[in-house]
N, C-alpha and C positions, 0 to 999 in steps of 0.2 A: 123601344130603345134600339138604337142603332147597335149593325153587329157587331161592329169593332170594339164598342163596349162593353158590351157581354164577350166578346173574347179577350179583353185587358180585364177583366172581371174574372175570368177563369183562372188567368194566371195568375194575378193577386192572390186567389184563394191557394191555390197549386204553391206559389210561395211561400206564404204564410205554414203552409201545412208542413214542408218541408222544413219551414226554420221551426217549428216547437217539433219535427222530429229529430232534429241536430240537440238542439235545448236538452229533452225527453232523452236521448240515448236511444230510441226506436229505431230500428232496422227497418229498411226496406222487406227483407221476409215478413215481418210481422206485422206492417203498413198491407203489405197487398194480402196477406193473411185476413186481417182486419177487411179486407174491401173483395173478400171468396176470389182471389187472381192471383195466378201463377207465378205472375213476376208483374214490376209495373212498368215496363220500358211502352208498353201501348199507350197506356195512361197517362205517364208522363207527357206523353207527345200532344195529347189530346185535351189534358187540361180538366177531364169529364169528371164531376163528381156530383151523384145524385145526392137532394140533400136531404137522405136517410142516408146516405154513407157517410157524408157531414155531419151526421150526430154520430156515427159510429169512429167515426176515424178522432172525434173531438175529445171521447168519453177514452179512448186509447192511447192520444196525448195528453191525458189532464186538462185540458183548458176549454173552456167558455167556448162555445159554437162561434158567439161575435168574434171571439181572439182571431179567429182562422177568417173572419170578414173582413179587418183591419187595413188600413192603407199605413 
């Protein structure tokens, strides 16, 4: 898969995660709580989520692993 893909892929999910923590009422404290980090200003930038943090961060906003896959 070409990179540009996988990196519109990242940020799809990066979106997605953001909009059910708006949804959710989740803080950023307790997103990067949820992901053992200090704060998420690296992470943001990077788009990185392993996908065991992806069950972690999915189970922390309520919703279905796919919801955070969604286009």
């Amino acid at each position: 898969m070409p990179k540009d893909i996988l990196d519109n892929f990242d940020l799809l999910v990066w979106a997605n995660v953001q909009k059910w923590q708006l949804i959710r009422g989740v803080s950023d404290k307790k997103l990067s709580a949820c992901l053992g980090l200090k704060d998420l200003t690296n992470r943001k930038r990077s788009y990185i989520l392993t996908t065991r943090e992806l069950g972690r961060v999915s189970k922390l906003l309520g919703v279905e692993p796919e919801k955070l896959l969604e286009r």
